[in-house]
LUMZA-364068 format. One record per atom (N, C-alpha, C): x, y, z. Coordinates in steps of 0.2 Angstrom, whole numbers, padded with zeros to 4 digits, always signed. Each point is the difference from the previous one (the first is absolute). Example, Ala and Ser with C-alpha at 12.3 -4.5 7.8 and 13.67 -1.06 7.14 Angstrom:
LUMZA-364068
+0066-0028+0039
-0004+0006+0000
+0004+0006+0000
-0002+0005-0004
+0004+0006+0001
-0004+0005+0003
END
This chain:
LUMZA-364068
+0004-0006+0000
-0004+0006+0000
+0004+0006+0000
-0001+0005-0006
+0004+0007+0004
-0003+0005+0004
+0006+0003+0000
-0002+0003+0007
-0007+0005-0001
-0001+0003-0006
-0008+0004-0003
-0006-0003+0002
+0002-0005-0002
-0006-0007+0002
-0001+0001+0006
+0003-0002+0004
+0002+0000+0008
-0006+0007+0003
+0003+0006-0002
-0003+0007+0002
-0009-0001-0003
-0001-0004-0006
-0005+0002-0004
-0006-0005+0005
+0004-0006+0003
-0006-0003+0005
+0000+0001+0005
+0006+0005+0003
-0004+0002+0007
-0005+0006+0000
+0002+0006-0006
-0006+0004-0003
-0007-0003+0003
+0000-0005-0005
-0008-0003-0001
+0000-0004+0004
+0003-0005+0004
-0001-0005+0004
+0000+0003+0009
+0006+0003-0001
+0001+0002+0007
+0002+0006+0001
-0005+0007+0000
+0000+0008-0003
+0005+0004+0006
-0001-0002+0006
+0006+0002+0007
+0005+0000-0004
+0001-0008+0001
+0010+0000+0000
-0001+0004-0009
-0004-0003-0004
+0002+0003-0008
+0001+0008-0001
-0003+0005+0006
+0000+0007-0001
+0007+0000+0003
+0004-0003+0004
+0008+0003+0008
+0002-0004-0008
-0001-0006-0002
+0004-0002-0007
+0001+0006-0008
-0005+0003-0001
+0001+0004-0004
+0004+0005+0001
+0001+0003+0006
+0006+0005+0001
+0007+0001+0002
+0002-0008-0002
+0006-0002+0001
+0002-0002-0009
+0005+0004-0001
+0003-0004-0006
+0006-0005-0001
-0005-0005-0005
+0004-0007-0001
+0007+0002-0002
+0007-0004-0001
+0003+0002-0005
+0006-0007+0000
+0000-0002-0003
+0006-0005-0002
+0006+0000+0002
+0004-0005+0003
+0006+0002+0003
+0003-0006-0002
+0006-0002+0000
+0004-0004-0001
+0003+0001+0008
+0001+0005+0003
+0005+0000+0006
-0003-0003+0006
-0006-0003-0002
-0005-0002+0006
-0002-0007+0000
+0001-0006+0003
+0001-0004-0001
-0010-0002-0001
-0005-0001+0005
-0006-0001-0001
-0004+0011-0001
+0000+0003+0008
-0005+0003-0002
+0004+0005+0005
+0000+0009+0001
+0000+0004+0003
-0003+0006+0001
-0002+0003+0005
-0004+0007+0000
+0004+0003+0002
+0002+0007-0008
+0000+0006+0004
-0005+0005+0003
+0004+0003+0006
-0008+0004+0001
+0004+0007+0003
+0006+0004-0008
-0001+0007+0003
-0006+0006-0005
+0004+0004-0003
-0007+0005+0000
-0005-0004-0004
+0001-0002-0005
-0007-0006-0003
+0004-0007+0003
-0006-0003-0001
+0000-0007+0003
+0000-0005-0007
+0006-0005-0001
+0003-0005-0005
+0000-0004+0003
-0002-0004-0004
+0002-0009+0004
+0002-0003-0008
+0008-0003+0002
+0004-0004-0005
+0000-0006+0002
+0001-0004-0007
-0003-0006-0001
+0005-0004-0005
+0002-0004+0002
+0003-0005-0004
-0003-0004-0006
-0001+0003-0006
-0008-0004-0004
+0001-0007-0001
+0008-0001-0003
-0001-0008+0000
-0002-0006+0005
+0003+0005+0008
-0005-0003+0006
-0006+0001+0001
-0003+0005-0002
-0007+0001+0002
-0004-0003-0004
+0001-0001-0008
-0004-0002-0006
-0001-0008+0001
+0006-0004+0007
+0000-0006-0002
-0005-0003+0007
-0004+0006+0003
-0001-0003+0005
-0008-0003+0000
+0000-0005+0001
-0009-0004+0000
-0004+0003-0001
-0008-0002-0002
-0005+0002+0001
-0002+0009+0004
-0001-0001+0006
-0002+0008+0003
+0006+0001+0003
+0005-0003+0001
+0006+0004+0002
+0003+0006+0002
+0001+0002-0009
-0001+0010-0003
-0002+0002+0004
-0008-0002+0003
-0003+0006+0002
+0002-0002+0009
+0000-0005+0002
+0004+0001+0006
+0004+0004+0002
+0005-0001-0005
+0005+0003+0002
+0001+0009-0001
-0004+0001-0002
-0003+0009-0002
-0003+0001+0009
-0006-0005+0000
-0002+0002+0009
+0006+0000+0004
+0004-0004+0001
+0005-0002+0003
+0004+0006+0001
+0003+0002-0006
+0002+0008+0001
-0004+0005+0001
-0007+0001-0001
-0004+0006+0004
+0001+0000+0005
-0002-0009+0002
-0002+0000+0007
+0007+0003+0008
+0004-0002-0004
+0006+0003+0002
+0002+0008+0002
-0003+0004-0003
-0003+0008-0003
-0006+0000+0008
-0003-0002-0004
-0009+0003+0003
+0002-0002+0009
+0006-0006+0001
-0001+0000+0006
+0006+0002+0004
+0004+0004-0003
+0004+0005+0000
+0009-0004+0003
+0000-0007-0002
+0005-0002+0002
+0007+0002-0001
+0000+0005-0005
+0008+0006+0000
+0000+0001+0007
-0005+0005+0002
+0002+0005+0005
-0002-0004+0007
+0001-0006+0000
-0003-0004+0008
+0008-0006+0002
+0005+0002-0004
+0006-0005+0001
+0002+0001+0007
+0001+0008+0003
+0003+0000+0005
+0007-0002+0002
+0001-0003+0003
+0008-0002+0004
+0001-0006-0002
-0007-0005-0001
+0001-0007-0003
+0005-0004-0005
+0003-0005-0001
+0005-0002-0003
-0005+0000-0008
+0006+0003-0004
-0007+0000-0007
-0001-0005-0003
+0004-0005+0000
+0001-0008-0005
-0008-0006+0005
-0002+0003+0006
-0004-0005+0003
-0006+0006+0003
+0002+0007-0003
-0006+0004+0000
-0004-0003-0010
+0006+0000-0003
-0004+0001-0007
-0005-0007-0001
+0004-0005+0004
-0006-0006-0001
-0006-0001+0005
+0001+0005+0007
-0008-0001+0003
-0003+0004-0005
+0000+0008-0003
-0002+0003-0005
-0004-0004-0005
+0005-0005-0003
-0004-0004-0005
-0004-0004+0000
-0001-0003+0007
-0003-0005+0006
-0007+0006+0001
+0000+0004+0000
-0005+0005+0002
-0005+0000-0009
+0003+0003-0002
-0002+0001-0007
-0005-0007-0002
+0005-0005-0002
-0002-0005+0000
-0007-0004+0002
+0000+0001+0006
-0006-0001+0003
-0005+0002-0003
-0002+0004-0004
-0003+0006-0002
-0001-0003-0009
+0001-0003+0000
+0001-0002-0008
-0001-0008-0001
-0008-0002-0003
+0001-0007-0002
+0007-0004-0001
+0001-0008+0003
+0006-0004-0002
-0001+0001-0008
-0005-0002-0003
+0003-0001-0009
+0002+0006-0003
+0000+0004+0003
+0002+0007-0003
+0005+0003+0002
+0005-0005+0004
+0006+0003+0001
+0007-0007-0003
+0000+0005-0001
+0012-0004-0005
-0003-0007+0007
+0005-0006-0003
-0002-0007+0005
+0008+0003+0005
+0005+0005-0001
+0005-0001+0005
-0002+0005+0002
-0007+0004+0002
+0002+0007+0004
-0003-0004+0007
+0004+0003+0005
-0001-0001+0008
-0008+0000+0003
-0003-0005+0003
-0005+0001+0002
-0002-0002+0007
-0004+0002+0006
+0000-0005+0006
+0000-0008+0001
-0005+0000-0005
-0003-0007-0002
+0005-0003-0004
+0004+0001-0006
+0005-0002-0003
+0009-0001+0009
+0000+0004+0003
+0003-0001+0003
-0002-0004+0007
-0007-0001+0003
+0000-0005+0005
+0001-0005-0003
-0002-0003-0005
+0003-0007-0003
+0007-0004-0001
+0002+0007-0002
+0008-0001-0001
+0004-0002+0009
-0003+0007+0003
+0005-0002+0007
-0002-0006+0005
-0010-0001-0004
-0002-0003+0006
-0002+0004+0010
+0001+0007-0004
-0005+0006+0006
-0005+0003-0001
-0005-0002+0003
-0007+0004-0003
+0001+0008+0001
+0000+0003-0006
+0002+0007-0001
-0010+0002+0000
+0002+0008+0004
-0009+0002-0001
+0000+0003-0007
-0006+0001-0002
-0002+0004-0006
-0003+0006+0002
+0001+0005-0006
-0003+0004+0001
+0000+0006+0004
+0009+0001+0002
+0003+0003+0002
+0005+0007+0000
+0000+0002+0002
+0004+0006-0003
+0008+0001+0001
+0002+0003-0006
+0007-0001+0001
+0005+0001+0004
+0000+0006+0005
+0002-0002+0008
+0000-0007+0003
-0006-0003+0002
-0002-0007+0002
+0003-0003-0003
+0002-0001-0004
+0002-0007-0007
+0007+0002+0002
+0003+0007+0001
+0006-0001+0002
+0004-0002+0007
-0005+0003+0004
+0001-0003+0007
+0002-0010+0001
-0007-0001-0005
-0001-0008+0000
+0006-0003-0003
+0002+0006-0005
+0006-0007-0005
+0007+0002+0004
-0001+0005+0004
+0008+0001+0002
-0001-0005+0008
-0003-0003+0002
+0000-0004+0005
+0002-0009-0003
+0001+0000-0008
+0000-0007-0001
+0004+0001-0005
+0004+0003-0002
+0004+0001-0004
+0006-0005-0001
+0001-0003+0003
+0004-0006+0000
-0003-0006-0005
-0008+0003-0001
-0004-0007-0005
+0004+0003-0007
+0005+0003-0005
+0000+0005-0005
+0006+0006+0000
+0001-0001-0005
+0006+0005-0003
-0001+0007-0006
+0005+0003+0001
-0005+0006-0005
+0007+0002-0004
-0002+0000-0007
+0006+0003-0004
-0003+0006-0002
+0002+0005-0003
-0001+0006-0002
+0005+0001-0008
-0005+0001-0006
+0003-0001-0005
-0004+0005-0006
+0003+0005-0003
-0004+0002-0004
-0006+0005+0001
-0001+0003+0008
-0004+0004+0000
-0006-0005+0005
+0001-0009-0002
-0005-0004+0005
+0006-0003+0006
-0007-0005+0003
+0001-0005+0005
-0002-0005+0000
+0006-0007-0001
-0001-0005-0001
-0002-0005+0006
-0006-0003+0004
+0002-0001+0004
+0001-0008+0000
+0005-0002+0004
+0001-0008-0003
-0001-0004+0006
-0004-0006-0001
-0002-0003+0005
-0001-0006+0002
+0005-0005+0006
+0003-0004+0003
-0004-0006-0006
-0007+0000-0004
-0001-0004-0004
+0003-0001-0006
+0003+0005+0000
+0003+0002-0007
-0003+0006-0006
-0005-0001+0004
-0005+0007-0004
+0002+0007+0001
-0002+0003-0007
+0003+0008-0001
-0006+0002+0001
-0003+0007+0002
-0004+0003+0000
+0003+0007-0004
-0005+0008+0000
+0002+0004-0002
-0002+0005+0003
+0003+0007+0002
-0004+0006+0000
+0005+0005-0001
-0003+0006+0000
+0002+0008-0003
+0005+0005+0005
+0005+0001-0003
+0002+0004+0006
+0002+0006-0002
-0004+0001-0005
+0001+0008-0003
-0003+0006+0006
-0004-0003+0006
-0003+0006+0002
+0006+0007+0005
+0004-0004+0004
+0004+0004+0004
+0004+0005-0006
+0003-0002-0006
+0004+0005-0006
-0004+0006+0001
-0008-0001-0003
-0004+0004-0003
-0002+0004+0005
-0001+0000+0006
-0003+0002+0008
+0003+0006+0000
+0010-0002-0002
+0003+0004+0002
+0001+0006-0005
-0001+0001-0008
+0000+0005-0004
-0007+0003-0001
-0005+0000+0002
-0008+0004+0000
-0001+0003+0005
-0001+0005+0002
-0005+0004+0003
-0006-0004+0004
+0002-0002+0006
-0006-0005+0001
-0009+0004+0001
+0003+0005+0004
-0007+0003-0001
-0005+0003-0004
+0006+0002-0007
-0006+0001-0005
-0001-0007-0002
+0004-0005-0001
-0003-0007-0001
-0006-0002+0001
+0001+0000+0010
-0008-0003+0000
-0004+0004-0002
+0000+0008+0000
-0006+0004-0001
-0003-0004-0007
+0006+0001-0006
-0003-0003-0005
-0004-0006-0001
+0003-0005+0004
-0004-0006+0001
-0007+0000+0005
+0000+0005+0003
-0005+0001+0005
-0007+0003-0006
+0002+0005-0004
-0005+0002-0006
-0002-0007-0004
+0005-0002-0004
-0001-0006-0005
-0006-0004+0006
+0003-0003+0005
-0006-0004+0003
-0007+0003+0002
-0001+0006+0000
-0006+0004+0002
-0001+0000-0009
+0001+0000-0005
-0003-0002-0005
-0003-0006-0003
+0007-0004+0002
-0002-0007-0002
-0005-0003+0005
-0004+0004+0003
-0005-0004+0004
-0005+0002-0003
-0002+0007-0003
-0005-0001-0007
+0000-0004-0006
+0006-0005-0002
+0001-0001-0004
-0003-0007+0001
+0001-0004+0007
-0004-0006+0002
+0004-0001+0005
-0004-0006+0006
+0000-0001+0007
+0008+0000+0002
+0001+0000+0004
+0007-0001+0004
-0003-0006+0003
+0008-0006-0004
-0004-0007+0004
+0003+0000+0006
-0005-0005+0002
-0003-0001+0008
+0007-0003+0002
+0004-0002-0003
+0005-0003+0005
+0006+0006+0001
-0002+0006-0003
+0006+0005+0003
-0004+0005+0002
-0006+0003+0000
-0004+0006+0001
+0004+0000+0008
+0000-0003+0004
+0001+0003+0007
+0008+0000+0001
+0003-0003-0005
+0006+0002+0001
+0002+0008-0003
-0002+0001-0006
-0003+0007-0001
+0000+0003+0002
-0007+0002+0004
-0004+0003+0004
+0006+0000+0007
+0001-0003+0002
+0008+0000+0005
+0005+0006-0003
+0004-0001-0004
+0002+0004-0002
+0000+0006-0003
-0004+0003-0003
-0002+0004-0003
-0007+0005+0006
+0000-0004+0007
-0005+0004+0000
+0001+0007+0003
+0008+0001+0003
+0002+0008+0002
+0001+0003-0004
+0001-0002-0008
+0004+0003-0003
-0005+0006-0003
+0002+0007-0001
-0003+0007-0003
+0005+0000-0008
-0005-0001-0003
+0007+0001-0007
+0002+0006-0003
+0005+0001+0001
+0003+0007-0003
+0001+0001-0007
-0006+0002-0003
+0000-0001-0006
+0005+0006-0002
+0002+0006+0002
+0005+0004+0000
+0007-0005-0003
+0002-0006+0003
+0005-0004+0001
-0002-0003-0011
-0007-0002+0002
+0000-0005-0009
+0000+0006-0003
-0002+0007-0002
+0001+0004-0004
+0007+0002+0000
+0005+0000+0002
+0006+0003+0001
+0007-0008-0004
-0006-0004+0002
+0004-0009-0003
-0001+0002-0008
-0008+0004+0001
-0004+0000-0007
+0008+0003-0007
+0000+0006+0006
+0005+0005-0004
+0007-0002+0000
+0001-0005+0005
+0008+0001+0002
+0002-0003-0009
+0008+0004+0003
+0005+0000-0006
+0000+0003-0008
-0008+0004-0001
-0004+0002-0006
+0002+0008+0000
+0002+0002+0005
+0001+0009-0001
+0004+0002+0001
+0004-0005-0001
+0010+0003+0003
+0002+0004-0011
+0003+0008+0003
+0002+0003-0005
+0006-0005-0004
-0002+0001-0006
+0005-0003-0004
+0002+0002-0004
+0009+0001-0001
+0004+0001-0004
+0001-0003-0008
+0002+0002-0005
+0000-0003-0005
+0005+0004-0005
+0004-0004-0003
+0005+0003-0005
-0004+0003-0005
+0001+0006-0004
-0006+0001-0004
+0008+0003-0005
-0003-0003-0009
+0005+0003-0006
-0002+0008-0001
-0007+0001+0001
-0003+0004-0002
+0001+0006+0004
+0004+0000+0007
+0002+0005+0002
+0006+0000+0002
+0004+0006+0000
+0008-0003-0002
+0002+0003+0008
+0005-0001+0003
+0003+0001+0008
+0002+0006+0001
-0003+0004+0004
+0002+0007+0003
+0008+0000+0001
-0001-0006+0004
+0006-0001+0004
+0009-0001-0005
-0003-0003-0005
+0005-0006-0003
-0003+0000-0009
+0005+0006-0002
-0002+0002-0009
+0001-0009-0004
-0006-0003-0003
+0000-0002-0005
-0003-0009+0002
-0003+0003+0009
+0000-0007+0002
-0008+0001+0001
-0003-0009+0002
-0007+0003+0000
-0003+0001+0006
-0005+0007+0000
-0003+0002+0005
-0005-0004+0005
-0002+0002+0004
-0006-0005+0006
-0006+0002-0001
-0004-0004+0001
-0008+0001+0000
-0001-0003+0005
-0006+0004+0004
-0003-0002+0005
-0007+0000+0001
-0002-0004+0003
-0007-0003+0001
-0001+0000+0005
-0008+0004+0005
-0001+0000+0005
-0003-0007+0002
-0002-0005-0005
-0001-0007+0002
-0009-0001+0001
-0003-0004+0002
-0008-0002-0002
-0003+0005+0002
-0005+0001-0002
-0006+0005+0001
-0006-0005+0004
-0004+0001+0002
-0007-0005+0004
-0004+0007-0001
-0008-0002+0000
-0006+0004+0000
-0003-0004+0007
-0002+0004+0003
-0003-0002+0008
-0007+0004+0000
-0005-0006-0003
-0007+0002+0000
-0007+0000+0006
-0001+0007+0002
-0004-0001+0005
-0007+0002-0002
-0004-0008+0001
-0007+0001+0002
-0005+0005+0003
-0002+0003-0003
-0004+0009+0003
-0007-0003-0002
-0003-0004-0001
-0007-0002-0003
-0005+0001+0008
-0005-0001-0001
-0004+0001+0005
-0001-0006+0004
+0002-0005-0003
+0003-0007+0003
+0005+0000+0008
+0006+0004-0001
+0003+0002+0005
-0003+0006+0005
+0002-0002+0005
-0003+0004+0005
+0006+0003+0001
-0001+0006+0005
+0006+0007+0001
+0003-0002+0006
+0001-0004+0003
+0005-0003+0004
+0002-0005-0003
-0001-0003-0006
+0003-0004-0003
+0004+0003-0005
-0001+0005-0004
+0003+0006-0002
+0007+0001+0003
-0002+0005+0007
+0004+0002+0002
+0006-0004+0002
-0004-0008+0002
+0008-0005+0001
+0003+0001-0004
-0002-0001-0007
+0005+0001-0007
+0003+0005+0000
-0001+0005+0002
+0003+0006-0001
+0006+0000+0006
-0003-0002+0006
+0006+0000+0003
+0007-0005-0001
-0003-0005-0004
+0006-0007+0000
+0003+0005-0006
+0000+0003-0003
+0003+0003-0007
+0006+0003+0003
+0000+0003+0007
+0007+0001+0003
+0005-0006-0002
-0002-0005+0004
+0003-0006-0001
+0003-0001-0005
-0003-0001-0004
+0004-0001-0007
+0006+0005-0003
-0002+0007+0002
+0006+0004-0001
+0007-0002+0002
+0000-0005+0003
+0006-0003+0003
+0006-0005-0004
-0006-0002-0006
+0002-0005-0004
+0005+0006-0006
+0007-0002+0000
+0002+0007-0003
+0003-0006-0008
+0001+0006-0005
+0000+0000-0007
-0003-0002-0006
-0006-0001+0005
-0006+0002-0007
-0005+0003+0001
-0003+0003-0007
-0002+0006+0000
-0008-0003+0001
-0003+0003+0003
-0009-0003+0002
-0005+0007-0001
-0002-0001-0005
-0008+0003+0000
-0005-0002+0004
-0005+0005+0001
-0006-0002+0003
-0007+0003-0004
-0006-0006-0002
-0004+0003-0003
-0006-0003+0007
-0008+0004-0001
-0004-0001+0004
-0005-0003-0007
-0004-0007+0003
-0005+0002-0008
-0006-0005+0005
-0006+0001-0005
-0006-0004+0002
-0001-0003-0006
-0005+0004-0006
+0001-0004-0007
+0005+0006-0005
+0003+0003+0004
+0006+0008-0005
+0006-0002+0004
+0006+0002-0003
+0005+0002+0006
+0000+0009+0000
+0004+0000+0007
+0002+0008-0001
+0008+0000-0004
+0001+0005-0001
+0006+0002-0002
+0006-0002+0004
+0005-0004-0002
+0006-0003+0005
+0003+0004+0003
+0001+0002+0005
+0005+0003+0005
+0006-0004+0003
+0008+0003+0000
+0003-0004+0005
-0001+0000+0007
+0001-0006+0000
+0000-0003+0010
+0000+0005+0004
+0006+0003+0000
+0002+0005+0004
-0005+0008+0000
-0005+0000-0004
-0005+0006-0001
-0006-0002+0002
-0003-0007+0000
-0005-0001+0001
+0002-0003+0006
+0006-0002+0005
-0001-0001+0007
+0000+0005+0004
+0000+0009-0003
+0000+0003+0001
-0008+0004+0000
-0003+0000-0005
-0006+0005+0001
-0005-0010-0004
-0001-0003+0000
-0002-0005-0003
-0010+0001+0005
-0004-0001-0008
-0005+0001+0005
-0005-0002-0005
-0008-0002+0003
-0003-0003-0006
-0004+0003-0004
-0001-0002-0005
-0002+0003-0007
-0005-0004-0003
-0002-0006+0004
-0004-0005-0007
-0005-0004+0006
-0004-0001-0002
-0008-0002+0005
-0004-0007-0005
+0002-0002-0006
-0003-0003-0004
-0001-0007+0000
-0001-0004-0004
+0001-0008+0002
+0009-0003-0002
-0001-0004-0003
+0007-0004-0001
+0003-0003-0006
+0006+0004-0004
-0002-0007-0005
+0010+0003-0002
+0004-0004+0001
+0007-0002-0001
+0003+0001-0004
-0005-0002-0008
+0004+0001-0006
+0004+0008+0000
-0003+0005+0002
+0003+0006-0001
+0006+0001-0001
+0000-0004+0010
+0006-0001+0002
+0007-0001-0005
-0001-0007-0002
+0003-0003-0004
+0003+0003-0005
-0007+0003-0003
+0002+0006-0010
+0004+0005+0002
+0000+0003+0006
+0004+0005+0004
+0006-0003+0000
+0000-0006+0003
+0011-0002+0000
+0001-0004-0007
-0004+0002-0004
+0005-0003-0006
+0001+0006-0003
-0007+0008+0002
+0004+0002-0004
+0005+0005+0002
+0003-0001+0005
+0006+0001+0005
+0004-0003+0000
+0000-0007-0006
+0005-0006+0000
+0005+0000+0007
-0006-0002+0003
+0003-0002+0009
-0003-0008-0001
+0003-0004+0003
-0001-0007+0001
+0002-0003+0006
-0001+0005+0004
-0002-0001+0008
-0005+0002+0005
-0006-0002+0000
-0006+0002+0002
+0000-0002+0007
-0004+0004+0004
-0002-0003+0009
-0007+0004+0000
-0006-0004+0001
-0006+0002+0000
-0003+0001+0009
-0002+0004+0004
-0002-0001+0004
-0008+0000+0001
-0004-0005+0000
-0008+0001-0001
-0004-0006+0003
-0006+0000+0000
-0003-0002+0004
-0001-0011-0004
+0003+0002-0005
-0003-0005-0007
-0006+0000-0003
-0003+0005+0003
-0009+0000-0004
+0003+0001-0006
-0001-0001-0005
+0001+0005-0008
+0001-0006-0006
+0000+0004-0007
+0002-0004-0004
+0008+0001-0003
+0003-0006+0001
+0006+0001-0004
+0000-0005-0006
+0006+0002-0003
+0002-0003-0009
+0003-0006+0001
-0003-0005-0005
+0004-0006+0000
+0004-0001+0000
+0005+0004-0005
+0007+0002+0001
+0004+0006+0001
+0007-0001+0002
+0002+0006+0004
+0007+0000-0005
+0003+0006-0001
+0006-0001+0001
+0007+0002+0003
-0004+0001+0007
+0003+0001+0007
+0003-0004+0006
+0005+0000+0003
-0001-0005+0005
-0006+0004+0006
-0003-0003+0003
-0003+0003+0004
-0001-0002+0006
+0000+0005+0007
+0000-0003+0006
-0008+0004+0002
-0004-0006+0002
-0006+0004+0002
-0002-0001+0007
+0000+0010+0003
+0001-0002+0008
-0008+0002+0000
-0004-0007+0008
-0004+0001-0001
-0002+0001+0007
-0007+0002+0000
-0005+0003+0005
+0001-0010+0005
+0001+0002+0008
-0002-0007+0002
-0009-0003-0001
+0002-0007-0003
-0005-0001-0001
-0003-0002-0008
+0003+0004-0005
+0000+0001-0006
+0001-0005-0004
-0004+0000-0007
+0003-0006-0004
+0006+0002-0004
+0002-0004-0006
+0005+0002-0003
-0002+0002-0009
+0000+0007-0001
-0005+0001-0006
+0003-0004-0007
+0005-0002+0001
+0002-0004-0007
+0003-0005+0002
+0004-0003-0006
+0004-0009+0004
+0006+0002+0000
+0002+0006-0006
+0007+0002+0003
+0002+0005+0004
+0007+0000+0003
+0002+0005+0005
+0002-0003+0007
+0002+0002+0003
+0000-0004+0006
-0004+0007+0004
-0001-0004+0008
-0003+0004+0002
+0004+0000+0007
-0002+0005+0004
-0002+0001+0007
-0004+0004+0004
-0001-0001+0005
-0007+0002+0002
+0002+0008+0006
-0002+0004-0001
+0001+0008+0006
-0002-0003+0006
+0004+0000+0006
-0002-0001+0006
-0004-0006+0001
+0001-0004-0004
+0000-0008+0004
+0002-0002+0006
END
């Protein structure tokens, strides 16, 4: 099966895990032996195709849960002081759990695959502290090599098992707290998308329930690296400095349009929240941000820095996005951030990235864009 395949049955099959699925991008790798996630500003998971293409029946898609689950349950950021090679395998003992037998590789580590082996009734349905505590008190059943990124664990039967021990590398290069913010948004979507199954909701719900998302943090991930001035040899202008050599051109770097909802839909304490998070954003430095207000028109773009200054309403009408849209193309900006309630009509296509920050509670007015939610 390839991996497209994979993504297209969890869409239709299984709409949770297939929506936290769609926003990671697959990509090919030779330098990976089975399967790994990156998770800095976008989220990749690399894949060995020869390995992944050869794996049974529902396998593929196993193994796709298997690294979400990994994400959604936040086992980067929960390693702590633990040794990593006997953290990475309660990890995949946790996961696991969580994932039909037929649907996982026959060497990946499972409770049930290892009581038989050592002859220890291991519990199920545990979490991956627990699995670690349990395996570090019998370690004597079992040895671990570390090869390629895994963990081979080898067993007085003779038997190999497997698991991943990309998460301690990746922990250490990301921002963990815009991480989870991000992961905390995708999962507050993906639950419109379909149920959160019953055997992790309360592990979820455990984790995620202090969390406040800073969606300041996804918009700044949104922009990071996009506005940095840039330098360019240019023929076309000859050197101030140095007769006959070529001159510099420079570039203030992306422009974004920041659309705010003024329709009659938004109420004026909802309003004014936007107005006042627009400070916030001034923060994000080298690129340039207009601000327009629209309901079914826009008003005239302003810079950021004008309209957090006298910014005020102008528009009382219903709701409808396309405007928006005609506006940044014909501003050839293709960075859009919507702030609105979701009432309205948008276009079936865009050709924008877009981030849509929403009223809590609100739906998501098209299938693309990513979202986060104001004051979650």
């Amino acid at each position: 099966m390839q991996i497209r395949d994979a993504l297209v049955h969890l869409l239709l099959k299984q709409p949770f895990y297939g929506y936290m699925a769609a926003s990671i991008a697959p990509a090919d790798s030779k330098a990976v032996q089975t399967t790994r996630m990156i998770t800095g500003p976008t989220l990749r998971l690399l894949y060995n195709k020869d390995w992944y293409e050869a794996l049974k029946g529902e396998q593929p898609i196993g193994v796709i849960i298997h690294e979400l689950l990994h994400l959604i349950l936040l086992h980067p950021f929960r390693k702590g002081n633990r040794e990593h090679m006997l953290w990475a395998v309660a990890c995949d003992m946790a996961v696991n759990e969580n994932i039909p037998q037929n649907m996982l590789p026959e060497d990946y580590v499972t409770a049930d695959t290892l009581s038989r082996e050592i002859r220890v009734k291991l519990p199920n349905k545990k979490s991956a502290e627990e699995y670690y505590d349990i395996l570090a008190g019998i370690e004597g059943q079992f040895s671990f090599l570390e090869m390629s990124g895994d963990v081979t664990i080898r067993l007085k039967s003779g038997m190999e098992l497997h698991a991943n021990l990309y998460m301690e590398e990746e922990a250490s290069e990301i921002n963990r707290n815009a991480a989870k913010s991000m992961l905390s948004e995708l999962l507050e979507q993906a639950k419109f998308e379909g149920d959160i199954p019953c055997d992790i909701e309360g592990s979820i719900a455990a984790l995620y329930k202090s969390d406040t998302v800073n969606w300041r943090n996804v918009l700044r991930r949104f922009l990071s690296g996009k506005g940095r001035t840039v330098v360019r040899k240019s023929c076309k202008r000859e050197s101030k400095r140095f007769e006959n050599l070529p001159g510099s051109k420079r570039s203030t770097g992306i422009q974004a349009l920041l659309a705010i909802d003024a329709s009659g839909s938004i109420s004026e304490q909802q309003l004014t929240a936007f107005q006042g998070e627009l400070l916030s954003i001034q923060r994000i430095t080298g690129a340039t941000i207009h601000v327009t207000q629209f309901d079914t028109a826009c008003t005239p773009p302003v810079k950021l820095e004008k309209y957090a200054r006298d910014g005020r309403r102008f528009k009382s009408g219903g709701t409808d996005y396309r405007p928006v849209f005609e506006l940044a193309d014909k501003l050839r900006i293709h960075l859009l951030m919507v702030f609105t309630d979701g009432e309205g009509k948008a276009p079936e296509q865009v050709n924008q990235q877009v981030v849509w920050v929403l009223t809590k509670g609100a739906a998501k007015p098209a299938e693309y864009g990513h979202v986060v939610t104001l004051g979650a």
